[in-house]
C-alpha positions in Angstrom: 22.2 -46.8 89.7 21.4 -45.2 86.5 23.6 -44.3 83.8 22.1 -40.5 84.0 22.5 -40.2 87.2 26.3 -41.7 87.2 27.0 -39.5 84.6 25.9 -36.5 86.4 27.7 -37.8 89.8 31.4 -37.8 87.6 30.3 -34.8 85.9 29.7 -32.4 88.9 33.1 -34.4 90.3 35.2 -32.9 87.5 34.0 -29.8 88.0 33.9 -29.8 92.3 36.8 -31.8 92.7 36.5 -33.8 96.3 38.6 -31.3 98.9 39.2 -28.6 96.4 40.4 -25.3 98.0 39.4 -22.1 96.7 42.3 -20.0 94.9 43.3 -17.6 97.3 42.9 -13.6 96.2 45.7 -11.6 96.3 43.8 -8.4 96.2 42.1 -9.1 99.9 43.1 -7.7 103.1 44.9 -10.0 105.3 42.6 -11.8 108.2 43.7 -9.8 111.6 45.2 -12.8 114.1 42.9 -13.1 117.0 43.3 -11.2 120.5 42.0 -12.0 123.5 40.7 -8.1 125.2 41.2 -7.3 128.8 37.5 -7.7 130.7 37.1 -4.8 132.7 35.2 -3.7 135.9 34.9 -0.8 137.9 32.0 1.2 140.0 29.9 4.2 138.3 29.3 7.0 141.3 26.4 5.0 142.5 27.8 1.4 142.8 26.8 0.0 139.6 29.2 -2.1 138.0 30.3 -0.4 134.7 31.7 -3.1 132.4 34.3 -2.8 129.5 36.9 -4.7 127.0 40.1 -3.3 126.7 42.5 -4.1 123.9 46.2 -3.3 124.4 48.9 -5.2 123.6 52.3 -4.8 125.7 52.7 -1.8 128.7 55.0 0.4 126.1 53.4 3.7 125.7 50.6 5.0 123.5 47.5 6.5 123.0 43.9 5.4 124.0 40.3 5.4 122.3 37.6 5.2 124.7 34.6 4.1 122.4 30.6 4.7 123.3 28.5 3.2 121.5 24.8 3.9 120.2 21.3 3.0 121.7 20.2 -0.7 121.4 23.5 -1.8 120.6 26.6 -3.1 122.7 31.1 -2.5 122.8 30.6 -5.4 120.0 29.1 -3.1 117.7 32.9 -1.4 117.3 34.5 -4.1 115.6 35.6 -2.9 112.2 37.1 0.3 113.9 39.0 -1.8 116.6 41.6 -3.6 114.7 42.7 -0.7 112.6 42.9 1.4 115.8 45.2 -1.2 117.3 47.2 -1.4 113.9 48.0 2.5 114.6 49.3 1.6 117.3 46.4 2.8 120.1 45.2 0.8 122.7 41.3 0.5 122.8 38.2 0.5 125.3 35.0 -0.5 124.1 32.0 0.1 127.2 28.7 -1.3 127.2 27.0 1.6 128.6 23.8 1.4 131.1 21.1 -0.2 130.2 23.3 -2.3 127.2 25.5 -5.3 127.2 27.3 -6.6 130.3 26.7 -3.6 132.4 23.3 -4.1 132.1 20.9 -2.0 134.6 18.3 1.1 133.8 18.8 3.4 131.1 20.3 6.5 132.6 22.1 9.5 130.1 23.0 11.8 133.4 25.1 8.6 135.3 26.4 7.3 131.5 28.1 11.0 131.3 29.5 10.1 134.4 30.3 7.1 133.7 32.1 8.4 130.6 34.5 10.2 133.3 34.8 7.0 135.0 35.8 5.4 132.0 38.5 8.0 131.4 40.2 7.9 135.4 40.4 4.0 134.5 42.2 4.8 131.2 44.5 7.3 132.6 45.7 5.1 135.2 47.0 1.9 133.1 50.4 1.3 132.4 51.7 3.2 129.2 48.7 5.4 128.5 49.6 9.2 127.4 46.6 10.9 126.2 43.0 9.7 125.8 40.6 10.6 122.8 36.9 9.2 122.5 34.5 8.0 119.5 30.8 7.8 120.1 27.9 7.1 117.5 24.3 8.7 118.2 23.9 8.9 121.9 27.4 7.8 122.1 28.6 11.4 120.5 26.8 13.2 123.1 28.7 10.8 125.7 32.0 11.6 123.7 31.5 15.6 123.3 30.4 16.2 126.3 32.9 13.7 128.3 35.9 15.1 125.8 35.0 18.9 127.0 34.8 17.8 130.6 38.3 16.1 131.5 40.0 18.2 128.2 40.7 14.9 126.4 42.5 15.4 122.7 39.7 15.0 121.0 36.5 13.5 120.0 34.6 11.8 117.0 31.2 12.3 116.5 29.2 9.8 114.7 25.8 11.1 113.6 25.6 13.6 116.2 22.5 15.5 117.4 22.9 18.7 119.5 20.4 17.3 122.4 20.0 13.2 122.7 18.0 12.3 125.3 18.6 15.1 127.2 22.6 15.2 127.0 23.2 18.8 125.8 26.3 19.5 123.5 25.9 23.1 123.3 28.0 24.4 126.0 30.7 21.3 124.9 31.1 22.3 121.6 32.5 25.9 122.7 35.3 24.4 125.3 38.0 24.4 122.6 38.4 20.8 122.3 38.9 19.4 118.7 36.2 17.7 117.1 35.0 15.6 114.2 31.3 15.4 113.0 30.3 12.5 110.8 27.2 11.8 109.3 25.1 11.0 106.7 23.4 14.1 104.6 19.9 12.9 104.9 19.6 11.4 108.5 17.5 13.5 109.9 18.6 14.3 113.3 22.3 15.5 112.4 20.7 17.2 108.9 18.5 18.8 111.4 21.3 20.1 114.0 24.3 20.5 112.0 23.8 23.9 111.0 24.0 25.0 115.2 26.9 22.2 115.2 29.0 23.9 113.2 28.7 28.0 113.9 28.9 26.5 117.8 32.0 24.2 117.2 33.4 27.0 115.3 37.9 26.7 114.1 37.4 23.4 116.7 34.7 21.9 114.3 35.6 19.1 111.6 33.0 18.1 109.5 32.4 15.0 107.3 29.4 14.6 105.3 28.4 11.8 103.3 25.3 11.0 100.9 22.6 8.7 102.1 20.4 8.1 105.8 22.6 5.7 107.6 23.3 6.4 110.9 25.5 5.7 113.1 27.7 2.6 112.8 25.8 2.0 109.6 28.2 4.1 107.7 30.9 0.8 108.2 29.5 -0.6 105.5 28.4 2.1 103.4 31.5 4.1 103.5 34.7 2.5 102.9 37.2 5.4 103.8 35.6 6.2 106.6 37.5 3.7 109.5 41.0 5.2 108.0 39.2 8.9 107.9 38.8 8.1 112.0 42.2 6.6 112.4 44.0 9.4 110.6 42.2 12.2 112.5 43.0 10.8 115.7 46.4 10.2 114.8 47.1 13.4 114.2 46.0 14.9 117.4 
């Protein structure tokens, strides 16, 4: 062996030390301790098998988040808002809706909004559950709105909402009273678009959070760091 090369060997040894461990940061969040969700099962109107992960630790009673997610994605795509949820103290149920995921099958909007009701007699029925509120993205806000208005849940969140996805019709939803909280990005062009009818139709029920940029959807995760607690808090406070 060369005496460059040895040099260089003792050299990047002094400076990488063999099994060094890297100086833990004070300033970062603690790593959430793993959970094992419930998988869930049940039967959409027409047989198909709907299939979900619920996250709930313990029977004692709480709230519950039913969350739809947006097209071409799956329940996975939730988890940064999960945790915190469960950290409030809500128990959580993430769907793969038709067409996505484990439930797998043809897209279909009209059976996912029924589906969505489904979702909510399944919720209503576990041990320690006392009110249900729902958090869609894209298609999923249509799912949310109009599945919120239908069985009177205590609200919904809206994630880059658009008055008429794919044939799923908020209009009459957003008059029924029930509370709920628009999110999006100022330059995605669907909500930009609708969010002027949005808000005179959602009237005193209407919350509105606008951000800079075109993400959509779950997008905003990463772009927006108050935005999980933003989601937290407002359900809280139902």
């Amino acid at each position: 062996m060369s005496t460059r090369i040895l040099m260089i060997m003792i050299l990047v040894l002094l400076i990488h030390p063999l099994n060094a461990q890297p100086t833990p940061d004070p300033t970062s969040e603690p790593t959430p301790p793993p959970f094992e969700p419930l998988a869930v099962e049940i039967e959409g109107e027409d047989g198909h098998t709907l299939h979900g992960h619920y996250f709930a630790e313990g029977q004692q009673e709480g709230r519950a988040v039913l969350l739809l997610h947006e097209m071409y994605t799956t329940h996975t795509s939730w988890s940064p808002l999960i945790y915190p949820l469960m950290q409030a103290g809500f128990k959580v149920l993430a769907v793969d809706l038709r067409g996505f995921g484990l439930t797998r099958g043809s897209i279909n909007w009209t059976k996912a909004q029924q589906d969505t009701v489904a979702w909510v007699d399944w919720l209503e029925a576990q041990p320690g559950v006392t009110s249900v509120a729902m958090v869609g993205s894209s298609i999923g806000s249509a799912l949310a709105i109009t599945g919120c208005a239908e069985v009177l849940c205590v609200g919904a969140v809206a994630i880059s909402p658009g008055i008429n996805y794919y044939r799923v019709n908020i209009r009459e939803p957003l008059q029924s009273g029930v509370p709920i909280l628009a999110i999006y990005a100022e330059n995605d062009p669907y909500p930009k678009r609708d969010m002027p009818q949005i808000a005179e139709l959602g009237a005193d029920h209407l919350t509105i959070q606008r951000y800079s940029g075109i993400e959509h959807g779950v997008a905003l995760f990463e772009q927006e760091a108050d935005l999980i607690p933003l989601i937290v808090q407002w359900i809280g406070e139902r």
